[in-house]
C-alpha positions as CSV (number, residue, x, y, z in Angstrom):
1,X,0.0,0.0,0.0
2,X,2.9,2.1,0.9
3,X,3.9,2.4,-3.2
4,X,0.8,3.2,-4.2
5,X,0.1,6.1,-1.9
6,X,3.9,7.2,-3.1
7,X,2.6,6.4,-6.6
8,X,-0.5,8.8,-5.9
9,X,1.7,11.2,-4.5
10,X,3.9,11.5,-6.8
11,X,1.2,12.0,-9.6
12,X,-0.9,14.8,-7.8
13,X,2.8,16.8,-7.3
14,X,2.7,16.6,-11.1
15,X,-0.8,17.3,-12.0
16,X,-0.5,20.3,-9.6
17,X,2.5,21.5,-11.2
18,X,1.6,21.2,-14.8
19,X,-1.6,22.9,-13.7
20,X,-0.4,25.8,-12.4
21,X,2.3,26.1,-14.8
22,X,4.8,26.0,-12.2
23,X,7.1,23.6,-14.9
24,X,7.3,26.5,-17.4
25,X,11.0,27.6,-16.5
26,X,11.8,23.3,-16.7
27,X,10.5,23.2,-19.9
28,X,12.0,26.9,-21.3
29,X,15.5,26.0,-20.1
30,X,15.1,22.5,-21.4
31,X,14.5,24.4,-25.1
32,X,16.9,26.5,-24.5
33,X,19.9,24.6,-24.1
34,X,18.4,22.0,-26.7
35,X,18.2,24.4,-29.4
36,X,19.8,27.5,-28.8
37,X,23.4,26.1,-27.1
38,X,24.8,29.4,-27.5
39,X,22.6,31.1,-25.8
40,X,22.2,32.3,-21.7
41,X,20.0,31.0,-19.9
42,X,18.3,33.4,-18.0
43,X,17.4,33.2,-14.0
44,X,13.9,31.8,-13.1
45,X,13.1,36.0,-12.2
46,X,13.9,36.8,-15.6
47,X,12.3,34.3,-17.3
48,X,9.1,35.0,-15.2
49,X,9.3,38.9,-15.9
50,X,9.5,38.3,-20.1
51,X,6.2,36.2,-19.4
52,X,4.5,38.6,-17.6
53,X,5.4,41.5,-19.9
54,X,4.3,39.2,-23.1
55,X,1.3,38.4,-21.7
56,X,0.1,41.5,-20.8
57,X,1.4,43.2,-24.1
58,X,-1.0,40.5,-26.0
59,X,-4.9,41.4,-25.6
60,X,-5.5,38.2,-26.3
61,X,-4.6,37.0,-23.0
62,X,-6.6,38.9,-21.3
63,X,-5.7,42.0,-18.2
64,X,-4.6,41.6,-15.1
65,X,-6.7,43.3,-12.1
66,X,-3.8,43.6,-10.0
C-alpha cells in the first residue's frame, strides 16, 4: 500500500505542477539549451518577468486586475 500512496503522491505533485504552470522555467530552459546552445539562460526571475510582460502586451490573454 505504501507504493501506491507514493505512486498517488507523486502524480498529484505533477498534475498540480503542470496545472499551475509552475514547470514552465523546466521546460524553457530544457529548449533553450536544446536548441539554442549558445545562448544564456536566464534566471527563473527573468524568465518570469519576459512572461509577464508578453502576456500582458498581447490582448489576447486577457488584463490583469492587479
Amino acid at each position: 500500500m505504501t507504493a501506491a500512496l507514493r505512486r498517488a503522491a507523486r502524480w498529484m505533485r505533477w498534475y498540480v505542477r503542470e496545472l499551475t504552470d509552475e514547470t514552465a522555467y523546466e521546460r524553457y530552459v530544457a529548449h533553450v539549451r536544446k536548441d539554442h546552445p549558445a545562448a544564456t539562460v536566464p534566471s527563473r526571475r527573468a524568465f518570469e518577468r519576459m512572461r509577464t510582460d508578453r502576456q500582458e502586451s498581447d490582448p489576447r490573454q486577457g488584463f490583469r486586475c492587479c
